[in-house]
PALUMGU-290248 format. One record per residue: residue number from 1; x, y, z of N, C-alpha, C in turn; residue in one letter; chain. Coordinates in pm, 1 decimal, padded with zeros to 6 digits, always signed. Each point is the difference from the previous one (the first is absolute). Layout:
N
[NUM; [X; Y; Z]; [X; Y; Z]; [X; Y; Z]; "A"; "A"]
...
END
This chain:
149
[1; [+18869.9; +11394.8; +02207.6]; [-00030.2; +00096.0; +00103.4]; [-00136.0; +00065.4; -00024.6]; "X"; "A"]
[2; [-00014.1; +00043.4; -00128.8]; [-00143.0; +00096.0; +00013.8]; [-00121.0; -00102.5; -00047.1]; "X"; "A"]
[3; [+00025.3; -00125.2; +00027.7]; [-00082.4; -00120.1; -00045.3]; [-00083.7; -00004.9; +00154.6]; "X"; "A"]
[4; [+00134.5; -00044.4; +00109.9]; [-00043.4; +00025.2; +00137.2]; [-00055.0; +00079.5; +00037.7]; "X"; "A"]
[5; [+00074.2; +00137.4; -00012.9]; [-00065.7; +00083.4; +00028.9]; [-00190.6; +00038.9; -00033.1]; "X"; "A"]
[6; [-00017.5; -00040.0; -00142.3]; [-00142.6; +00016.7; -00037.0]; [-00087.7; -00135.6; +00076.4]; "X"; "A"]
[7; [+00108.1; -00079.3; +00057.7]; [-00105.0; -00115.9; +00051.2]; [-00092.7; +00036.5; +00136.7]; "X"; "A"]
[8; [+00142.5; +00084.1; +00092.7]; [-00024.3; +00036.9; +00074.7]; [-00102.0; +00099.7; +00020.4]; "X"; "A"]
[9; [+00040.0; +00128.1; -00090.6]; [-00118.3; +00087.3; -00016.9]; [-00174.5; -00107.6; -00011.6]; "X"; "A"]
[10; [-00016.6; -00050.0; -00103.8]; [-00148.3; -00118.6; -00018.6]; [+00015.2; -00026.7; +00103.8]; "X"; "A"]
[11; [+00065.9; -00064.1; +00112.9]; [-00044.3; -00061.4; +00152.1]; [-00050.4; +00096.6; +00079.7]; "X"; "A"]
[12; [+00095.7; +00106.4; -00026.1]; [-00064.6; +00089.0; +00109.3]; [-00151.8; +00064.7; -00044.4]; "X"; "A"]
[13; [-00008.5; +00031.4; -00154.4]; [-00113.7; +00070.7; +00039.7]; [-00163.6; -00055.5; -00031.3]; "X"; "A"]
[14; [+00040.4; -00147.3; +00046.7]; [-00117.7; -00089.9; +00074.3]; [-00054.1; +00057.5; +00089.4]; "X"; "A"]
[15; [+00101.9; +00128.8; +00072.8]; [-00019.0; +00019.6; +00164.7]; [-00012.5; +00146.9; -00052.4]; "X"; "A"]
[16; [+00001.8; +00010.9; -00067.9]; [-00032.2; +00184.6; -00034.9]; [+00125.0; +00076.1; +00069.9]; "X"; "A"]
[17; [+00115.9; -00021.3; -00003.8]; [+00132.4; -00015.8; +00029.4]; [+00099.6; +00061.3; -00144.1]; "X"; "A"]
[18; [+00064.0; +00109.4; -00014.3]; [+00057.3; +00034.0; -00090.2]; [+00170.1; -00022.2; +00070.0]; "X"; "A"]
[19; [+00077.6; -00010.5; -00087.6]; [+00183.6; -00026.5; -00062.5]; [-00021.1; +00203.8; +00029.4]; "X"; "A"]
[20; [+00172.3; -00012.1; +00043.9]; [+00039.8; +00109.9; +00004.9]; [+00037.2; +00126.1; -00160.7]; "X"; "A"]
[21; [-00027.9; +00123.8; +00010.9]; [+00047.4; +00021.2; -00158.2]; [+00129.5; -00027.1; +00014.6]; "X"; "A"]
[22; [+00000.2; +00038.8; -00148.3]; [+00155.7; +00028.4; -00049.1]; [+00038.2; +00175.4; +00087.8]; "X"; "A"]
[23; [+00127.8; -00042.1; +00030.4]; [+00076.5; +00123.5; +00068.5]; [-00019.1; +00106.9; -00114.6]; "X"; "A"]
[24; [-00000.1; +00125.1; +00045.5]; [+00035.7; +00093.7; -00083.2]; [+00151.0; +00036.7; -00031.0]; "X"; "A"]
[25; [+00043.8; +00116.6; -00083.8]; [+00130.0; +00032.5; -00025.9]; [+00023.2; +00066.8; +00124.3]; "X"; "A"]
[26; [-00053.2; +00052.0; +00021.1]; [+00034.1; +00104.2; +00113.5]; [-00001.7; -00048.0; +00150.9]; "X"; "A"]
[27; [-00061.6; -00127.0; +00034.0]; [+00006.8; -00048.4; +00075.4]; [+00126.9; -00112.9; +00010.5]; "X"; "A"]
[28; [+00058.0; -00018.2; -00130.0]; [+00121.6; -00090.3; +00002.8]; [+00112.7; +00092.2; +00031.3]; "X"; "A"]
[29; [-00008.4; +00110.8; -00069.9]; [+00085.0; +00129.6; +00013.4]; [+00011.0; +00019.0; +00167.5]; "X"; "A"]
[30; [-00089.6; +00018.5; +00098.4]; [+00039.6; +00007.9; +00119.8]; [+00004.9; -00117.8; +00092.1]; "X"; "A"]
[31; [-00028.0; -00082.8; -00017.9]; [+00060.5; -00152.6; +00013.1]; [+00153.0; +00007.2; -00011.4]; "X"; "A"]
[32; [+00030.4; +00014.4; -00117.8]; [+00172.0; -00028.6; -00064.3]; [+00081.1; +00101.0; +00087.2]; "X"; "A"]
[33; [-00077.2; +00112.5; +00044.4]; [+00086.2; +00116.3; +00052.4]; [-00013.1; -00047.4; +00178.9]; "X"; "A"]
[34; [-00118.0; -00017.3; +00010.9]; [-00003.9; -00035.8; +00161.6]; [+00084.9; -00128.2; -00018.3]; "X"; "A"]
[35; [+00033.3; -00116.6; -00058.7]; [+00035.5; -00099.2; +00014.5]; [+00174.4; +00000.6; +00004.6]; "X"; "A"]
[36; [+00050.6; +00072.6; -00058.9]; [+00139.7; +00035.5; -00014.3]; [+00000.3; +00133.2; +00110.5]; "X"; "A"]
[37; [-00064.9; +00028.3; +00080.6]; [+00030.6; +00115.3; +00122.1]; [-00018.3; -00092.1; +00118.5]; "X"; "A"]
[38; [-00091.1; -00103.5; +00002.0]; [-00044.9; -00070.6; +00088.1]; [+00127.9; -00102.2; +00019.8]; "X"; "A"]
[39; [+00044.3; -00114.6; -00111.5]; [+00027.6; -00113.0; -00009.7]; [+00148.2; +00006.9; -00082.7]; "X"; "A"]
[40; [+00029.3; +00135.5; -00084.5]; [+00080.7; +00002.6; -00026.2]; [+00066.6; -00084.1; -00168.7]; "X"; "A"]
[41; [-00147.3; -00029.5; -00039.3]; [+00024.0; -00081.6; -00133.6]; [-00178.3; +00027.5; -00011.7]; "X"; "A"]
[42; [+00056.7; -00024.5; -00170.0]; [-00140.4; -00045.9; -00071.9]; [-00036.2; -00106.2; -00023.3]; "X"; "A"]
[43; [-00165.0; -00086.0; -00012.8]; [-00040.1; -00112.3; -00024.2]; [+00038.3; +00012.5; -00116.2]; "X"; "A"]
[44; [-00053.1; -00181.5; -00063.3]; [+00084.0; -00017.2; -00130.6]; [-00098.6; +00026.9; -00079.1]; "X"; "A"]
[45; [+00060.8; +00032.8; -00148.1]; [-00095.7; +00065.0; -00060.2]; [-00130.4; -00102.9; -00073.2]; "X"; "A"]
[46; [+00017.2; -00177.2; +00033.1]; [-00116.3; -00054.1; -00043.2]; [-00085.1; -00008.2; +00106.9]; "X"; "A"]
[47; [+00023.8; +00023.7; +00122.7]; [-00090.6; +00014.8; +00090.6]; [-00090.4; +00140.6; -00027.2]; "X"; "A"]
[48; [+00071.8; +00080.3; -00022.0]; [-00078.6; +00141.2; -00015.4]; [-00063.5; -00014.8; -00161.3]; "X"; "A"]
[49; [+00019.7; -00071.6; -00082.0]; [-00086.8; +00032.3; -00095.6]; [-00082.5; -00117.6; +00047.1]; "X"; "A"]
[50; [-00019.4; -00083.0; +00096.2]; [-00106.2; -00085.1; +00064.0]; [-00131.8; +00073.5; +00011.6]; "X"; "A"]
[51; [+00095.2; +00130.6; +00115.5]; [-00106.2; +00088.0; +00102.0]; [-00068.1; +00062.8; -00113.6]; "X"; "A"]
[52; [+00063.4; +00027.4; -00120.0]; [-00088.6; +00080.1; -00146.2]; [-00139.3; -00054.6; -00049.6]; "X"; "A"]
[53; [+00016.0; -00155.6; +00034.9]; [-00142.1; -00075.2; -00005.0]; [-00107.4; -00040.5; +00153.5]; "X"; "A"]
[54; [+00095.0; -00016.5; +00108.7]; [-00090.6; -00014.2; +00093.0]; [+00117.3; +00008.0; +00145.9]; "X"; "A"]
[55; [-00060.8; +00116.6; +00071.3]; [+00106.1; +00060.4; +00114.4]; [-00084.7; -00081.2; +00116.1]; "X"; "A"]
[56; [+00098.1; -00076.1; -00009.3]; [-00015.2; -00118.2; +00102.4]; [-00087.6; -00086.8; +00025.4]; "X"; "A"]
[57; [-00015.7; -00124.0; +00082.6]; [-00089.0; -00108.2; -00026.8]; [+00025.3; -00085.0; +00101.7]; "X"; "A"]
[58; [-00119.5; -00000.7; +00063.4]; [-00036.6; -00073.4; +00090.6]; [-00091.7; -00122.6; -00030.9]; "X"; "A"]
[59; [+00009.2; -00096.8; +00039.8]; [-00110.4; -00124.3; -00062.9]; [+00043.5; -00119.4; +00083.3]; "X"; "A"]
[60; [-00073.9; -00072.0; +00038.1]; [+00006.6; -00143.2; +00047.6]; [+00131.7; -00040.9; +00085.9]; "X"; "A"]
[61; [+00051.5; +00118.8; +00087.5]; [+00157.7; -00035.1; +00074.3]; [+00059.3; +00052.8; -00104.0]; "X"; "A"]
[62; [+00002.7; -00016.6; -00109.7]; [+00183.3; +00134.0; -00065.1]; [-00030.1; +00147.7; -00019.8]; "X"; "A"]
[63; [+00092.8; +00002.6; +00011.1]; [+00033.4; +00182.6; +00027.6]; [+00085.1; +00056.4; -00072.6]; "X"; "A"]
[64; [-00049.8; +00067.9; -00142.1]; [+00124.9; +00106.3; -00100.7]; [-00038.3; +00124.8; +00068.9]; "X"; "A"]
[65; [+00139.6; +00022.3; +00050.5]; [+00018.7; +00178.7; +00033.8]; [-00029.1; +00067.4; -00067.0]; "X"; "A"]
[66; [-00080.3; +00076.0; +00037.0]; [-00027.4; +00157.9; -00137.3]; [+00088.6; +00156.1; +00087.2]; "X"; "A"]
[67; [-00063.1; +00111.8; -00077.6]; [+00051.5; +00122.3; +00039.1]; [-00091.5; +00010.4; +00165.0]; "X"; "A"]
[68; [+00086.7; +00057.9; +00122.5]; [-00069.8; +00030.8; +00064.7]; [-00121.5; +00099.7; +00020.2]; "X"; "A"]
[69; [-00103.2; -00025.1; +00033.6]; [-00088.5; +00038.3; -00030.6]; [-00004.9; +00166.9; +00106.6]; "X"; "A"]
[70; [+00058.7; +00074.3; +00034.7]; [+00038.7; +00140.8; +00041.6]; [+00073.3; -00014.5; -00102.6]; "X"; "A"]
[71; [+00027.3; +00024.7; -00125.7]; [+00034.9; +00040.1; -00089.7]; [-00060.1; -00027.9; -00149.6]; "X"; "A"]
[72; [-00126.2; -00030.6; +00065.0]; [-00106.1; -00028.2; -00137.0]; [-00072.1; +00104.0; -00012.2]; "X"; "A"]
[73; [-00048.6; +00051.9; -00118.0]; [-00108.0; +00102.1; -00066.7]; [-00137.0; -00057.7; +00067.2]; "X"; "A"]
[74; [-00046.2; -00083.9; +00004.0]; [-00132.2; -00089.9; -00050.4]; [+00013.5; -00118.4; +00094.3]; "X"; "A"]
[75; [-00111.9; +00026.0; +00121.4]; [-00009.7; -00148.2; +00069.8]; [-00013.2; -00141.5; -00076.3]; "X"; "A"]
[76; [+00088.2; -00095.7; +00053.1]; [+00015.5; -00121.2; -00091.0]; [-00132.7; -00047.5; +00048.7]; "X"; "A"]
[77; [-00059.4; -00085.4; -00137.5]; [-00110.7; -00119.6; +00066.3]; [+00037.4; -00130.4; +00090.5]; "X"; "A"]
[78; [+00113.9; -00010.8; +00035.7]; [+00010.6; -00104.3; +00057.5]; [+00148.8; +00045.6; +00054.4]; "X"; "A"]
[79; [+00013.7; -00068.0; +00160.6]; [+00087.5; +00097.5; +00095.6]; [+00140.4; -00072.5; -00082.3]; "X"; "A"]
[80; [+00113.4; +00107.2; +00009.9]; [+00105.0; -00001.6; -00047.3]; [+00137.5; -00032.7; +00111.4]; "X"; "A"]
[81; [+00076.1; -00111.3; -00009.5]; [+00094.3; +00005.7; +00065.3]; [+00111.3; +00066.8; -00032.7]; "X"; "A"]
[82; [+00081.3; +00114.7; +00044.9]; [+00032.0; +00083.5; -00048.7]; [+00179.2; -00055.1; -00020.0]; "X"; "A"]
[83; [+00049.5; -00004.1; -00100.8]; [+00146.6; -00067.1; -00053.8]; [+00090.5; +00126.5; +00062.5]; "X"; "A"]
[84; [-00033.4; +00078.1; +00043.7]; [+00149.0; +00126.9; +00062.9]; [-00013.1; -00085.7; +00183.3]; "X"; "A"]
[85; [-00138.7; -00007.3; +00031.8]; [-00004.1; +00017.6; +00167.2]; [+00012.8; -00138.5; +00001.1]; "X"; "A"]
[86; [-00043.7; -00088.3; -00078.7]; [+00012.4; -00130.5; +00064.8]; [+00200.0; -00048.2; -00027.9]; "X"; "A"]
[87; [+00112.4; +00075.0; -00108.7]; [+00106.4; -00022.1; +00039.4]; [+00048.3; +00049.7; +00078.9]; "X"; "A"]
[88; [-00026.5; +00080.4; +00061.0]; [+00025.0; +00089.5; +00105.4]; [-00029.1; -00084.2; +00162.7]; "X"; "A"]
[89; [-00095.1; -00078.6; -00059.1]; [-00004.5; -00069.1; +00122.7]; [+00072.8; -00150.3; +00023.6]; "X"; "A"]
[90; [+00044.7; -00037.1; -00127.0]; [+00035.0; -00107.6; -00004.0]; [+00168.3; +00025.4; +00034.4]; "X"; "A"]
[91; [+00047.8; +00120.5; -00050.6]; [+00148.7; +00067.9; +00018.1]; [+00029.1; -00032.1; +00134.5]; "X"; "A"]
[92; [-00094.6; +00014.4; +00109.4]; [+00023.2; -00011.0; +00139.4]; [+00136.5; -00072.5; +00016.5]; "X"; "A"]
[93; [+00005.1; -00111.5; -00065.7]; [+00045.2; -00135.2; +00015.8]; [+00118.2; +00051.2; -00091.4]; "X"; "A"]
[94; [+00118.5; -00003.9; +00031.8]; [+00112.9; +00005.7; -00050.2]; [+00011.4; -00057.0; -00125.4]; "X"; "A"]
[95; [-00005.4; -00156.0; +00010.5]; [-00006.5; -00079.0; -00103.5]; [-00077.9; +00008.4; -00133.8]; "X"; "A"]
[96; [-00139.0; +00079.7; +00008.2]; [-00055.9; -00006.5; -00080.2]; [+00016.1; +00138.8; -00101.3]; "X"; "A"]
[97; [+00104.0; +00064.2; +00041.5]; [+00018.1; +00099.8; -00116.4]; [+00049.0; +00008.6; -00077.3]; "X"; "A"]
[98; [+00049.5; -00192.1; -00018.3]; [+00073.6; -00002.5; -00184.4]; [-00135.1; +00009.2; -00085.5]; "X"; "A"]
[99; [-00117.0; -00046.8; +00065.4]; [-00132.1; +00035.1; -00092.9]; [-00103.8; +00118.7; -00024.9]; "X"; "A"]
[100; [-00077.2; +00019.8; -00112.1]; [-00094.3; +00052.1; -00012.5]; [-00131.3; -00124.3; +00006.7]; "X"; "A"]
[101; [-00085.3; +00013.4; +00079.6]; [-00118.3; -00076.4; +00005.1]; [-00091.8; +00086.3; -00083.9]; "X"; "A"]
[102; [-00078.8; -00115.6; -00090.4]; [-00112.2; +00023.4; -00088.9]; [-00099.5; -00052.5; +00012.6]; "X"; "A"]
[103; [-00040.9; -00057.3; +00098.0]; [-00083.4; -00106.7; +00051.4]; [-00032.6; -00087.0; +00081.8]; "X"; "A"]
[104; [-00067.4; -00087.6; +00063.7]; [+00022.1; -00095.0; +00072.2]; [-00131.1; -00070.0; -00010.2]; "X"; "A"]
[105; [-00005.5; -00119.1; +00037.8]; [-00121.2; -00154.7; +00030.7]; [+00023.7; +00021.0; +00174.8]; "X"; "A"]
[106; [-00097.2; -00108.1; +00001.0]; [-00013.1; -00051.2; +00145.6]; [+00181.2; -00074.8; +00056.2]; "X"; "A"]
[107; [+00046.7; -00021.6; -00094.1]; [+00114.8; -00114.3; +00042.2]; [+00085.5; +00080.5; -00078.0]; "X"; "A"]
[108; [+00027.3; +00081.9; -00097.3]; [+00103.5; +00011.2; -00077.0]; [+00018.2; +00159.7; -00004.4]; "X"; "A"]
[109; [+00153.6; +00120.3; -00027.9]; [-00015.8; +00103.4; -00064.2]; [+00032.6; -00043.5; -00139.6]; "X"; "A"]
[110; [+00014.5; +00130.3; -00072.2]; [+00025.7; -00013.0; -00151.9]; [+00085.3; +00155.4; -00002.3]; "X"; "A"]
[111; [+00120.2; -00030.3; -00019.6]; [+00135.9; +00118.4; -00003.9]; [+00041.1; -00021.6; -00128.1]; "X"; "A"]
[112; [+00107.3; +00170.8; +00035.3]; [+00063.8; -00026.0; -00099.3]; [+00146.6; -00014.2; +00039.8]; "X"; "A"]
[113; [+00109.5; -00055.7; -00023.3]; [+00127.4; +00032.3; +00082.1]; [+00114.5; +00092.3; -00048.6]; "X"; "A"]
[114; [-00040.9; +00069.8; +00028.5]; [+00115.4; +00112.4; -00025.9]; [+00116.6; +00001.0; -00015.2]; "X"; "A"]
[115; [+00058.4; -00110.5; +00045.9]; [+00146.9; -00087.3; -00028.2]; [+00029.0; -00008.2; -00094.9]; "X"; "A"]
[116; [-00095.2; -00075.0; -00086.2]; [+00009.6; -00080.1; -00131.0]; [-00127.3; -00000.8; -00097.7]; "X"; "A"]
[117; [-00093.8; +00062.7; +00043.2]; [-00095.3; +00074.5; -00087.7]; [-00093.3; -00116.2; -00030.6]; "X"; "A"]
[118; [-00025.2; -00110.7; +00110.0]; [-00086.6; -00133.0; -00018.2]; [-00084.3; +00033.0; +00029.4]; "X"; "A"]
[119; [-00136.4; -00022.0; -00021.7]; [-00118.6; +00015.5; +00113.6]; [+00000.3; -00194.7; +00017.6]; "X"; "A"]
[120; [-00041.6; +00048.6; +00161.2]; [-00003.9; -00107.8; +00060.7]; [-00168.2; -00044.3; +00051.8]; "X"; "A"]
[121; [-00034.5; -00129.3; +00008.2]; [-00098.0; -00036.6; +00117.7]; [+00110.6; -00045.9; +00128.0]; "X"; "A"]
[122; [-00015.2; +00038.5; +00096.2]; [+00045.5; -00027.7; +00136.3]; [-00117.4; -00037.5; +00107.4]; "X"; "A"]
[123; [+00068.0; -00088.4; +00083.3]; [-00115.6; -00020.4; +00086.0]; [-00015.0; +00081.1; +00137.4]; "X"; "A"]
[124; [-00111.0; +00044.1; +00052.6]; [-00023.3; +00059.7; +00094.5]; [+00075.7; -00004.2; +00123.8]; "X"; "A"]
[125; [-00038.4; -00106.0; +00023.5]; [+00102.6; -00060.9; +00180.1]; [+00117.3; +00038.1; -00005.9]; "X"; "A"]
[126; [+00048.3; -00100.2; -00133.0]; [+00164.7; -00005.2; +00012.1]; [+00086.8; +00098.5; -00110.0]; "X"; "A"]
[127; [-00063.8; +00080.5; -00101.5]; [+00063.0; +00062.7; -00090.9]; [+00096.0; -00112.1; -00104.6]; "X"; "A"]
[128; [-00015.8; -00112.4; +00049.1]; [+00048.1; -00092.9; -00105.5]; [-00085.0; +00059.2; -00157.4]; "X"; "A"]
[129; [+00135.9; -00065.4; -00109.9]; [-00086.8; +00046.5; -00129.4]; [-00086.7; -00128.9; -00071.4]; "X"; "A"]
[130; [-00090.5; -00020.7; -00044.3]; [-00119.4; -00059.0; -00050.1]; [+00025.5; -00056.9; -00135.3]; "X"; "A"]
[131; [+00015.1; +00153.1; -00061.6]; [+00002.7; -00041.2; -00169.8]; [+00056.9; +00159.2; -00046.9]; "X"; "A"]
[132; [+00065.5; +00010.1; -00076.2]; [+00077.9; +00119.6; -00048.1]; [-00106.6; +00014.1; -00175.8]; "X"; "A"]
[133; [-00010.6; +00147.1; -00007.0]; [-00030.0; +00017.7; -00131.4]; [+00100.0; +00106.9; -00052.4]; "X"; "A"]
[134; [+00038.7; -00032.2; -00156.2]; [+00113.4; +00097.8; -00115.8]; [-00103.5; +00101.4; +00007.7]; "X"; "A"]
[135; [-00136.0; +00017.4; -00039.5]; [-00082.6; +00075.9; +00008.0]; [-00118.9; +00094.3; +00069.1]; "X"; "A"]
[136; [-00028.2; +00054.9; -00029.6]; [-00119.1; +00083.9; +00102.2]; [-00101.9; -00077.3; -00029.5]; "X"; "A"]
[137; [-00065.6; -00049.8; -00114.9]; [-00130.9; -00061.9; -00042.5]; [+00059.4; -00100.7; +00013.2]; "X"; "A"]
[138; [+00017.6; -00051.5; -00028.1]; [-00001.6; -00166.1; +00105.7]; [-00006.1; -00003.9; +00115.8]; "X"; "A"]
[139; [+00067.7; +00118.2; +00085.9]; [-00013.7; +00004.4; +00161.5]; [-00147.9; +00058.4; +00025.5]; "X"; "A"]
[140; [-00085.0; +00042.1; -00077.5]; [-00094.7; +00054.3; -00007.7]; [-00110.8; -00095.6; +00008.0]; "X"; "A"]
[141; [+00033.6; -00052.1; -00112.0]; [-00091.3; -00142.9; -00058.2]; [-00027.0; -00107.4; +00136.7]; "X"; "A"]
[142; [+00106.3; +00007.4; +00061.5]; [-00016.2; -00113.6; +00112.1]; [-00075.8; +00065.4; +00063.0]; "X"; "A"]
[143; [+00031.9; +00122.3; +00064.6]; [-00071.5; +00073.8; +00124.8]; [-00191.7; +00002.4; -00022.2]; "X"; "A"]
[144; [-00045.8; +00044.2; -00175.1]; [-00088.9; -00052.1; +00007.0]; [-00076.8; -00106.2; -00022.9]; "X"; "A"]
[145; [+00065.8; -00119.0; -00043.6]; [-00032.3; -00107.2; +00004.9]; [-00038.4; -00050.8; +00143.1]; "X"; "A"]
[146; [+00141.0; -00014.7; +00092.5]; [-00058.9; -00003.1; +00161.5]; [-00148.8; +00073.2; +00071.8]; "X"; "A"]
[147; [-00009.5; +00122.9; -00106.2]; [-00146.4; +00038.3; +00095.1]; [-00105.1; -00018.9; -00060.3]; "X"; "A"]
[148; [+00002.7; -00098.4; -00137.4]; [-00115.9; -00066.6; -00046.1]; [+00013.0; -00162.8; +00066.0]; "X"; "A"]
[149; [+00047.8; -00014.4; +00033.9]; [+00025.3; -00194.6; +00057.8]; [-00177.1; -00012.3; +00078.7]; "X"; "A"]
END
């Protein structure tokens, strides 16, 4: 993960383009509180020690959710898709509230399932599942692997 991650950072700042910081405490602190008033649960805790190195990430089509950004100290360098509003929007849909979404590609999300505590790749169209990960960094690992391809 932080192999990718530093690759990504070197690509971007060809372009004079900076990676998001690391979240603060206090910004995870009202995250965790808006997120359990909002959604009614907390993200998992390897996602949030993710946001401790880089609150969210945008690059080449994939997308890691960070803290929404009305609840950041410090404008991010690079725009943030926000992990409370974008489940909130995905909730619409009956079906999709056995998950927490952490991400998404052009073709794929990246959840976690609340059922059974899998994170999943699922596909866009059909919500069919892709590839299941035991772990957060492995589900991680793929997501940025896909946005270096």
């Amino acid at each position: 993960m932080i192999k990718q991650i530093e690759e990504i950072r070197r690509r971007k700042s060809k372009y004079n383009q900076k990676l998001n910081e690391a979240a603060t405490a206090n910004e995870l602190k009202k995250f965790n509180i808006e997120s359990q008033k909002s959604l009614g649960y907390f993200f998992p805790d390897d996602y949030l020690m993710t946001l401790k190195m880089i609150n969210g990430l945008e690059y080449n089509g994939s997308i890691l959710y960070g803290i929404d950004e009305s609840l950041l100290e410090v404008e991010s360098n690079q725009r943030i898709t926000g992990a409370i509003h974008t489940n909130l929007e995905w909730y619409e849909l009956e079906e999709n509230c056995s998950y927490i979404f952490l991400g998404e590609d052009e073709l794929s999300w990246y959840v976690l399932d609340k059922r059974d505590g899998t994170y999943r790749m699922m596909s866009k169209p059909s919500a069919d599942y892709l590839e299941e990960y035991s772990a957060f960094s492995n589900f991680l690992d793929k997501l940025l692997e896909e946005s270096l391809l």
